[in-house]
Residue frames as qw, qx, qy, qz and C-alpha x, y, z in Angstrom:
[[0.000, 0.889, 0.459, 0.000, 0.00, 0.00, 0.00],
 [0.602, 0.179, -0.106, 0.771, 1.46, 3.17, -0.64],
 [0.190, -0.652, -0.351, 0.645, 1.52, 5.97, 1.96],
 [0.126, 0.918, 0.352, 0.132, -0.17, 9.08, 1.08],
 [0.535, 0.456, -0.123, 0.701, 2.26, 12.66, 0.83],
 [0.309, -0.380, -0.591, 0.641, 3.04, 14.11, 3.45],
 [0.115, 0.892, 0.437, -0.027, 0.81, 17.82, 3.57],
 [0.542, 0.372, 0.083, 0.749, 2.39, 20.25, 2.33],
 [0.474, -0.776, -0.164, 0.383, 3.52, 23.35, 4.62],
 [0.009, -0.881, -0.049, -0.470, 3.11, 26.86, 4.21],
 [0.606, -0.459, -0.325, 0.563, 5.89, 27.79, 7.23],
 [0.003, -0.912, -0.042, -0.407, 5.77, 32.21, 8.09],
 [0.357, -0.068, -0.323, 0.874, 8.33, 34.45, 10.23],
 [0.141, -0.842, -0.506, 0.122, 6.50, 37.40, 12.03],
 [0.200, -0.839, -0.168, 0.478, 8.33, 39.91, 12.56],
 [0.221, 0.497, -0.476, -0.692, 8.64, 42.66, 9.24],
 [0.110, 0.060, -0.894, -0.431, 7.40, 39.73, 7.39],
 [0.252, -0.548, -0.653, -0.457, 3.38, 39.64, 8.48],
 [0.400, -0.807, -0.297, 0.316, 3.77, 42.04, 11.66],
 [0.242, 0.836, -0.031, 0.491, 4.63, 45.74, 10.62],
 [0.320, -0.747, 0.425, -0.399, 7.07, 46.01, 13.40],
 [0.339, 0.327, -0.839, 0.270, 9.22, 43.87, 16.08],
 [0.738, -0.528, -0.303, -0.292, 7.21, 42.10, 18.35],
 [0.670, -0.454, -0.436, 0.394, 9.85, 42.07, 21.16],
 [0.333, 0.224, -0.079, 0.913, 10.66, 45.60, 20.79],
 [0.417, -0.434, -0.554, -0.575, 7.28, 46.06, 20.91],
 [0.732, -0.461, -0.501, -0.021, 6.48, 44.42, 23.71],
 [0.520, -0.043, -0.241, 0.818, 9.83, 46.15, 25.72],
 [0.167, -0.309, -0.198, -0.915, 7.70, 49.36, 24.90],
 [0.564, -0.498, -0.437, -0.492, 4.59, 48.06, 26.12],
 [0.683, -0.522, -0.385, 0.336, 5.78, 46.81, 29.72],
 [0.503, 0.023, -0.313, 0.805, 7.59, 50.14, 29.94],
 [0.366, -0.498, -0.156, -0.771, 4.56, 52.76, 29.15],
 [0.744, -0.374, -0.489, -0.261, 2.95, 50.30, 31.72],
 [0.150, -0.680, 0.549, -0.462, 5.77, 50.55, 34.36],
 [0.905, -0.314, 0.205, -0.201, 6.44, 46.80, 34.74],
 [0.858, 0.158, -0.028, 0.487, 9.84, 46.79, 33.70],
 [0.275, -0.805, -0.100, 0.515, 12.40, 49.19, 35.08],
 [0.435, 0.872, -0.010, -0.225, 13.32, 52.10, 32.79],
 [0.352, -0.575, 0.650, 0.350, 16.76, 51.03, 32.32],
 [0.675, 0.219, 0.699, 0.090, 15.39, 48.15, 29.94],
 [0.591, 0.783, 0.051, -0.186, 14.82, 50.81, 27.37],
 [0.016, 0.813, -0.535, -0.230, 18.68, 50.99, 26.53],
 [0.319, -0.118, 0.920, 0.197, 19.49, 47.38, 26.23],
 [0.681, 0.568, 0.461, -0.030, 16.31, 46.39, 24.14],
 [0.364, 0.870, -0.259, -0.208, 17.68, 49.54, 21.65],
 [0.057, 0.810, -0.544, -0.212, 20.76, 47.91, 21.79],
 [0.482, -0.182, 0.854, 0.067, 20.21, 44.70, 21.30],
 [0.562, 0.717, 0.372, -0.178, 18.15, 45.57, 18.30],
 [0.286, 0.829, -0.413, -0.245, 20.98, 47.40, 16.77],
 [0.314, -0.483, 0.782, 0.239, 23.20, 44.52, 17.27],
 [0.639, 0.384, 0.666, -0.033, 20.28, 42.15, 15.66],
 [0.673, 0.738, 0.047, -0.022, 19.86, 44.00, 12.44],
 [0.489, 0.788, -0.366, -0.081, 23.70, 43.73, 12.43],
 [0.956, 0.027, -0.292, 0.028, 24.21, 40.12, 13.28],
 [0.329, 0.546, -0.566, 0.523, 26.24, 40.95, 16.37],
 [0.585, -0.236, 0.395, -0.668, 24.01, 39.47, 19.05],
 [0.273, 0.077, -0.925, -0.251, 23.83, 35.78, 19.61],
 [0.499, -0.366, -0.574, -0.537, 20.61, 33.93, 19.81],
 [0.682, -0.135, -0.626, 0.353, 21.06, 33.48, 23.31],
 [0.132, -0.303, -0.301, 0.894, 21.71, 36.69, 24.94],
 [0.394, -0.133, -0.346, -0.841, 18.98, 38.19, 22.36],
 [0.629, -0.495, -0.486, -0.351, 16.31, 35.93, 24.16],
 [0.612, -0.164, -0.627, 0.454, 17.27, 35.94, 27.59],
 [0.003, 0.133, 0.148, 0.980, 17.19, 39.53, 27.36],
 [0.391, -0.162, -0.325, -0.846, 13.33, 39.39, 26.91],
 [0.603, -0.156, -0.757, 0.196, 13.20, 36.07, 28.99],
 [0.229, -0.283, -0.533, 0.764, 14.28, 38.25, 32.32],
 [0.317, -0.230, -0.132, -0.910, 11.45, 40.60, 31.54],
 [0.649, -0.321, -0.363, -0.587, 9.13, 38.25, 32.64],
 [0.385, -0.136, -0.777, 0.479, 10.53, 36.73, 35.76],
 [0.042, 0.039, 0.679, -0.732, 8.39, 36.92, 38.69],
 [0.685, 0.242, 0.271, -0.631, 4.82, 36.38, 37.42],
 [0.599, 0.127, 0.788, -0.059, 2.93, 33.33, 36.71],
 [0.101, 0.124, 0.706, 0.690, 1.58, 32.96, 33.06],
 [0.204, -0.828, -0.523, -0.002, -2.42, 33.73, 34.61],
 [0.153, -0.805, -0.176, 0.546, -0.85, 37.16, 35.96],
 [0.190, -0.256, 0.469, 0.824, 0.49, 37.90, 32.29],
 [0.213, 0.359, 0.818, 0.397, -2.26, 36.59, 30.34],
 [0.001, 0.867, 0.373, -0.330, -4.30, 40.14, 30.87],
 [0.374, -0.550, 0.365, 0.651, -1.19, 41.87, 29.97],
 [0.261, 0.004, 0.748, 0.610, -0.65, 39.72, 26.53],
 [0.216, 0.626, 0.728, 0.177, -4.49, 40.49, 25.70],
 [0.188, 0.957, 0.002, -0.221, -3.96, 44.47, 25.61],
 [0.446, -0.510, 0.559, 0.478, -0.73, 43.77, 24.10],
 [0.395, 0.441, 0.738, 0.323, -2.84, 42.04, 20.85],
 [0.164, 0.870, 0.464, -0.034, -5.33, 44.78, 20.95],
 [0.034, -0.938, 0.041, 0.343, -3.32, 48.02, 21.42],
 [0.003, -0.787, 0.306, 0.535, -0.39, 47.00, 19.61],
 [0.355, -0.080, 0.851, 0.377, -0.25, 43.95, 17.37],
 [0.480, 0.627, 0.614, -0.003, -3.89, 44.46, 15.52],
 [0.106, 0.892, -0.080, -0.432, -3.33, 47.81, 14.39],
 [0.052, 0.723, -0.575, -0.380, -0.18, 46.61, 12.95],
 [0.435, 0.053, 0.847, 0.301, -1.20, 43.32, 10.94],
 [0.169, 0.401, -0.209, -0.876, -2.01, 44.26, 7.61],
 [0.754, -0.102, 0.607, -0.229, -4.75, 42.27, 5.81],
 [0.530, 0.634, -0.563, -0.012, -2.29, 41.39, 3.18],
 [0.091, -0.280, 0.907, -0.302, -1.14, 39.05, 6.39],
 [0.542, -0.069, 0.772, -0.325, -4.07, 37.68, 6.94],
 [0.721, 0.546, -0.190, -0.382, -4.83, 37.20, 3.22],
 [0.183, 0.515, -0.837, -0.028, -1.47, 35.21, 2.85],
 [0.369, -0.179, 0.715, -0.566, -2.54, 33.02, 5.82],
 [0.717, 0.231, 0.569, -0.330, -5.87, 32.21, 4.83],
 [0.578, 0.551, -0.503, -0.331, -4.75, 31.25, 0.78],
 [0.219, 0.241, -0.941, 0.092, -2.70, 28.18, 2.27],
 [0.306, -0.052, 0.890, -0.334, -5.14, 27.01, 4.40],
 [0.626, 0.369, 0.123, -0.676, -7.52, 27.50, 1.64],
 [0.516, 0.574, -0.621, -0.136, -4.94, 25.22, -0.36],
 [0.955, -0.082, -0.226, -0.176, -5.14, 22.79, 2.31],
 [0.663, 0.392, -0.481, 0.420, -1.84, 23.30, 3.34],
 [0.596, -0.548, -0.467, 0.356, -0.56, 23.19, 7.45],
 [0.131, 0.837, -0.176, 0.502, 0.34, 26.73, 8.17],
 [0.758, -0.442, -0.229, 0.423, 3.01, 26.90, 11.14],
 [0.026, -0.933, 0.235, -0.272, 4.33, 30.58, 12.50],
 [0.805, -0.344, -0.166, 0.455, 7.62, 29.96, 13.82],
 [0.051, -0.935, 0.025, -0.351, 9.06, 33.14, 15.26],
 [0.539, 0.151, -0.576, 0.596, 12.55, 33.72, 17.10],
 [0.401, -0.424, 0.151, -0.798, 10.00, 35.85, 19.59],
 [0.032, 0.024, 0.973, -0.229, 8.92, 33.67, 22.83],
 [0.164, -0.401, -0.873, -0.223, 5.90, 31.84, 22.97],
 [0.137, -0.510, -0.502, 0.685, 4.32, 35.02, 25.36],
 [0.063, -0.299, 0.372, 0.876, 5.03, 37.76, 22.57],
 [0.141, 0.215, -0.731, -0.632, 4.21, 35.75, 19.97],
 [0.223, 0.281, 0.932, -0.040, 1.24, 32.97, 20.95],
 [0.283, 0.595, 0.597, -0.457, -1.83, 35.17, 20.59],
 [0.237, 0.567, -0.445, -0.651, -0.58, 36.93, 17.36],
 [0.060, -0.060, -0.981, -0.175, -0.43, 32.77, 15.80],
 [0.207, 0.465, 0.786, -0.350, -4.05, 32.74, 17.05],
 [0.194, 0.599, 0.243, -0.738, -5.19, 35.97, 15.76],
 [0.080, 0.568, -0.559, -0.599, -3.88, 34.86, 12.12],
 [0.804, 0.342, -0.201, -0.442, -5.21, 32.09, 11.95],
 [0.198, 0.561, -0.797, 0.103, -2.46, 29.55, 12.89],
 [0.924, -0.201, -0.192, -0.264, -3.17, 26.35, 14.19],
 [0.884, -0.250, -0.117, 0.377, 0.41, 25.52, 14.80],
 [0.019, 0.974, -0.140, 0.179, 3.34, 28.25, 16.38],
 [0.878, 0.091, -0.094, 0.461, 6.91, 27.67, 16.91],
 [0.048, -0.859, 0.324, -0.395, 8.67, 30.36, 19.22],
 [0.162, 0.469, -0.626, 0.601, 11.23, 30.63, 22.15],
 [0.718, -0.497, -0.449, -0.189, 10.15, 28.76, 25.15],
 [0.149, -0.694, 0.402, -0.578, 10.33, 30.06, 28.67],
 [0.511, -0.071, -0.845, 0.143, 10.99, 28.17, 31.90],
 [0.520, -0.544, 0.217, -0.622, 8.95, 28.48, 34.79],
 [0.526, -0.005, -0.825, 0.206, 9.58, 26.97, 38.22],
 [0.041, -0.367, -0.724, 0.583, 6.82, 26.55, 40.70],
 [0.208, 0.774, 0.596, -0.055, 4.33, 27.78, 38.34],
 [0.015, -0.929, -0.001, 0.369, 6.61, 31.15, 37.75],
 [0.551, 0.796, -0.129, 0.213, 8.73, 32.69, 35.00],
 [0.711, -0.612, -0.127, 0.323, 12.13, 32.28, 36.16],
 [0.301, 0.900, -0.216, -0.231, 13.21, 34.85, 33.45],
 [0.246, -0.348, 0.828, 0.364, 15.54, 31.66, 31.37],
 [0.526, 0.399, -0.467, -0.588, 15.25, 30.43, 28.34],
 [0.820, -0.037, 0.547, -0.163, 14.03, 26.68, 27.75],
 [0.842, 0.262, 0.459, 0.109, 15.51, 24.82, 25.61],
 [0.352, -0.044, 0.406, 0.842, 17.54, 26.52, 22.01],
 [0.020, 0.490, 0.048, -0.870, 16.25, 29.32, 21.00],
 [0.631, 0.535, 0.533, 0.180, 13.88, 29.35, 17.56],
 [0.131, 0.941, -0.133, -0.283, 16.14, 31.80, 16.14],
 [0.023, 0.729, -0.651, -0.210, 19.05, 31.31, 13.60],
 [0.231, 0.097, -0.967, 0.048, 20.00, 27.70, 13.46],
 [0.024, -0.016, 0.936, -0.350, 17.89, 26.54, 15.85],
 [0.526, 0.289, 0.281, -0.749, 14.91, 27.63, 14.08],
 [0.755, 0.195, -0.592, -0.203, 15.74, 24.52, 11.58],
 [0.054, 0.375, -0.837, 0.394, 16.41, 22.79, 14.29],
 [0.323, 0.116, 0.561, -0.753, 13.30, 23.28, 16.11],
 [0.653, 0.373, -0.230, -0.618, 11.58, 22.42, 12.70],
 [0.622, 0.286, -0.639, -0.351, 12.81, 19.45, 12.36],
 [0.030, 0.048, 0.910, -0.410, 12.00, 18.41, 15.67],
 [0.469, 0.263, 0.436, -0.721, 8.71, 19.46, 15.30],
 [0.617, 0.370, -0.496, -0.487, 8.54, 17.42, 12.14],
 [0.166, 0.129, -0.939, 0.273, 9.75, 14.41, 14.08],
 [0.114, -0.021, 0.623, -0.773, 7.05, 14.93, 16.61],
 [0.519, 0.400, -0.131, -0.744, 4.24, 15.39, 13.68],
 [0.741, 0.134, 0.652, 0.092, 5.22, 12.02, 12.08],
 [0.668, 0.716, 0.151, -0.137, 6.42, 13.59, 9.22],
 [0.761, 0.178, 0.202, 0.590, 9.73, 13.33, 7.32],
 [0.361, -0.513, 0.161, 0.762, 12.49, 15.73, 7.22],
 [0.258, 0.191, 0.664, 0.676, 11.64, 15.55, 3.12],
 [0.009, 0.835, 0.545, -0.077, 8.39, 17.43, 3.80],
 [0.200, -0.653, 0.095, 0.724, 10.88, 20.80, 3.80],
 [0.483, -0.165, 0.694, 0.507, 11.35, 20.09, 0.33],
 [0.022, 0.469, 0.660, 0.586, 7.89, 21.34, -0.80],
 [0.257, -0.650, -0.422, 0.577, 7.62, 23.83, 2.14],
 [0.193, 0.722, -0.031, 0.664, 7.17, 27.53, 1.49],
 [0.546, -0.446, -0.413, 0.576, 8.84, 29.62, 3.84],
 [0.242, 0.844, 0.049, 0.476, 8.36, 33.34, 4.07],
 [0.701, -0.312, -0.193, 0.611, 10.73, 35.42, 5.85],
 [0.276, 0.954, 0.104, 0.049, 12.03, 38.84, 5.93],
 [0.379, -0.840, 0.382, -0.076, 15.41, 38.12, 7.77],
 [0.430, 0.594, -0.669, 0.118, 19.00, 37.26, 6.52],
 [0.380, -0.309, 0.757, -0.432, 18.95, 35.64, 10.48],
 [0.847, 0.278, 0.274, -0.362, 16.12, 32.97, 8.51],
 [0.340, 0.663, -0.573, -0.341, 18.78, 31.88, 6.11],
 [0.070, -0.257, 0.964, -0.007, 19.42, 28.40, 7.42],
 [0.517, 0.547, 0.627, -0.199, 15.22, 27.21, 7.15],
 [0.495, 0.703, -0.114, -0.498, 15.07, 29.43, 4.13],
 [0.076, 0.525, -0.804, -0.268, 17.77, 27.23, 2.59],
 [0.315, -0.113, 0.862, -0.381, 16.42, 24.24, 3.54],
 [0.548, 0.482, 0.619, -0.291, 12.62, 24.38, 2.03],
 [0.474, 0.384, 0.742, 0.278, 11.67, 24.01, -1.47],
 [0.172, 0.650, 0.467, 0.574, 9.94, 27.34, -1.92],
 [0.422, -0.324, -0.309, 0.788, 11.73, 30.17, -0.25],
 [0.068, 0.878, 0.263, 0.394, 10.04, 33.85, -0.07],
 [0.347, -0.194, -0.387, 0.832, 11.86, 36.54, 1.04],
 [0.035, -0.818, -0.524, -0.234, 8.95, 39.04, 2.15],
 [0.029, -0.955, 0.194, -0.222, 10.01, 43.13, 2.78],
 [0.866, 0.017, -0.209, 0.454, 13.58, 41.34, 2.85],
 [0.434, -0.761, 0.157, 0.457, 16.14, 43.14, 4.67],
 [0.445, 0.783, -0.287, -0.326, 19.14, 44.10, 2.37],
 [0.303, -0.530, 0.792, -0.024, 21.11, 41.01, 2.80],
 [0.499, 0.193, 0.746, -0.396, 18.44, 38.93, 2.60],
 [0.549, 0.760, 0.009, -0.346, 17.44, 40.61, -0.78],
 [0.057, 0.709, -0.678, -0.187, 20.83, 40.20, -2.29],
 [0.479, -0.042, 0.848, -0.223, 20.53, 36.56, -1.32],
 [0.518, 0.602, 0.489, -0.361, 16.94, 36.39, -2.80],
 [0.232, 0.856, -0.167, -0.431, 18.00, 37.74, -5.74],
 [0.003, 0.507, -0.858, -0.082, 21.35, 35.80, -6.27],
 [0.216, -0.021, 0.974, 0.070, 19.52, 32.48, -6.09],
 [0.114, -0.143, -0.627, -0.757, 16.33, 33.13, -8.04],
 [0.066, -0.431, -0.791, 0.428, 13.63, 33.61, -4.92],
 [0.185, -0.757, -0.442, -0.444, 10.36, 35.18, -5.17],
 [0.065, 0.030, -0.106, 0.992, 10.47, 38.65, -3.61],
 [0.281, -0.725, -0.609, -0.157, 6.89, 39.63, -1.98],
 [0.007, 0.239, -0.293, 0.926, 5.99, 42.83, -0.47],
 [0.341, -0.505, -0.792, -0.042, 3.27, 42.34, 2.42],
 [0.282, -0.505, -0.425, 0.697, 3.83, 44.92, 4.72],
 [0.295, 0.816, 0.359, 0.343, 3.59, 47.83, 2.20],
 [0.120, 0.755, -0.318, 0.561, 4.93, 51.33, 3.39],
 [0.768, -0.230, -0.510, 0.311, 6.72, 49.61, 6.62],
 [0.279, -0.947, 0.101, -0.120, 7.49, 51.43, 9.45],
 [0.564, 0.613, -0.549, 0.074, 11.11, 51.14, 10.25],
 [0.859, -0.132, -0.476, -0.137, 12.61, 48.18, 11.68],
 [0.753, -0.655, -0.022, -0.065, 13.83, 47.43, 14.84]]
C-alpha cells in the first residue's frame, strides 16, 4: 500500500514579514509605558536591536534579554497583559495582506506553522489571531508555576529555528523531506538556514542582505507589509 504525501507546509516568520514592526521591541515598549519593567530596559532592548539588524548578538543573549522581563509572574498574571498587548499593539499593525497570505494556504489545504525567534508570550496570541493552528517560538521556563526569566531549551532563532523544525517534524510524524515542498516566508537574513532548507523560499520586505541573497539564487520577492514602518 502506498503511503499518502506528506501535507504540504506553508511555514511564516513574524516579525517585518506579516507584523509591521518587532514584536519584542514592541512588547519592551509596552511593559515600559505600563511601568512593569524598570526604565533602564529601554537601553538594552535599543541595543540589542541594533546589534540584531547587524548580526552581532547571539541567539542566546537576544532571548534571555526578553526572557528576564518576565521573571516573577505566573503565566495567569500575564495573560491580561498579553491580551492588551494584541489589541493596542499587534492588531493595528497586521495588515490584511497578512491575513490574506494566511488564509490562501489554508484554503490550499496546506498546514500553516508561524515559527518566530520571539517567545511563545510575545508571539502565541498573534499565531491565534492569524489564523495559525500551529506556532513555533522561544520557550520560557517556569519553576513553581513562575517565569524564572531563562530560556528553555535553544532558541527558535538562527539555526535553531531549523532545528526546532525538524523536531517538530519528528514529533508530527512527518519526514524531514516534507521541507522540500515547504514555502517559507521570511524577511530576515537571520532565517537563512530554514530558508535554505525548504523548497519554496520567499523573502517578504527582505532586509538588504536577505534581498541580495533572494535575488542571487532566483527567490520570489513579496511585499506584504507595504509602506513599513522602520525596523527594529
Amino acid at each position: 500500500m502506498i503511503s499518502p504525501p506528506p501535507p504540504k507546509l506553508a511555514l511564516f516568520d513574524l516579525d517585518h514579514t506579516l507584523l509591521d514592526g518587532d514584536g519584542d521591541d514592541l512588547w519592551c515598549r509596552f511593559l515600559l509605558r505600563h511601568a512593569l519593567v524598570p526604565a533602564e530596559a529601554q537601553a538594552r532592548n535599543e541595543q540589542l536591536c541594533a546589534d540584531y539588524r547587524a548580526g552581532q548578538v547571539s541567539a542566546q543573549a537576544f532571548s534571555a534579554f526578553y526572557a528576564r522581563l518576565l521573571a516573577g509572574r505566573s503565566p495567569a498574571q500575564w495573560s491580561p497583559w498579553q491580551d492588551r498587548f494584541l489589541a493596542e499593539e499587534i492588531r493595528p499593525r497586521l495588515p490584511p495582506a497578512a491575513y490574506d497570505l494566511v488564509a490562501s494556504h489554508r484554503a490550499a489545504g496546506h498546514t500553516v506553522v508561524l515559527t518566530t525567534a520571539s517567545n511563545r508570550v510575545i508571539a502565541e496570541r498573534t499565531a491565534v489571531e492569524l489564523g495559525f493552528s500551529h506556532c513555533l517560538a522561544t520557550e520560557l521556563a517556569l519553576v513553581d508555576g513562575i517565569f524564572s526569566g531563562e530560556v528553555e531549551g535553544i532558541p527558535n532563532m538562527r539555526a535553531g529555528k531549523l532545528q526546532r523544525m525538524q523536531t517538530w517534524l519528528a514529533r508530527q510524524g512527518l519526514p524531514a523531506s516534507a521541507l522540500a515542498s515547504a514555502f517559507f516566508y521570511s524577511d530576515s537574513i537571520n532565517d537563512l538556514p530554514l530558508l535554505s532548507e525548504v523548497g519554496q523560499p520567499v523573502a517578504v520586505n527582505p532586509d538588504a542582505r536577505l534581498l541580495q541573497h533572494a535575488l542571487a539564487h532566483g527567490w520570489r520577492v513579496l511585499d506584504v507589509l507595504g509602506a513599513a514602518q522602520p525596523r527594529c
